[in-house]
C-alpha positions, 0 to 999 in steps of 0.5 A: 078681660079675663084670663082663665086658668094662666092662658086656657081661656082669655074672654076679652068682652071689652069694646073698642077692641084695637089691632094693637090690643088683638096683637098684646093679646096674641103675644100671651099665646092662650090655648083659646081666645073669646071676643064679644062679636061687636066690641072690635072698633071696626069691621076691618079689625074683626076680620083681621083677628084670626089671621093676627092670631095665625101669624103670632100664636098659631095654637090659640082657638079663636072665637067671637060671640 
């Protein structure tokens, strides 16, 4: 996990990749957030990562590769 330029960019390419970690992640309120598009844990965790994001950073760009 990377946290590029304070929280311009923060590149998590773990995987296993939690809820709760999405949650921690969200809290730091980056500008935009890049996830490996298979390091969730499950497909229901990848689904629920935007509206994670809408619900608590409503600035933060997401996006998974």
């Amino acid at each position: 996990m990377f946290f590029v330029d304070d929280n311009a960019l923060v590149a998590c390419f773990e995987r296993g990749v939690t809820e709760d970690l999405v949650k921690e992640l969200a809290g730091h309120e980056p500008l935009r957030v890049l996830f490996r598009d298979n390091g969730f844990v499950s497909d229901a965790v990848k689904i629920n990562v935007e509206q994670i994001f809408r619900q608590l950073s409503l600035v933060t760009e997401v996006k998974s590769l």
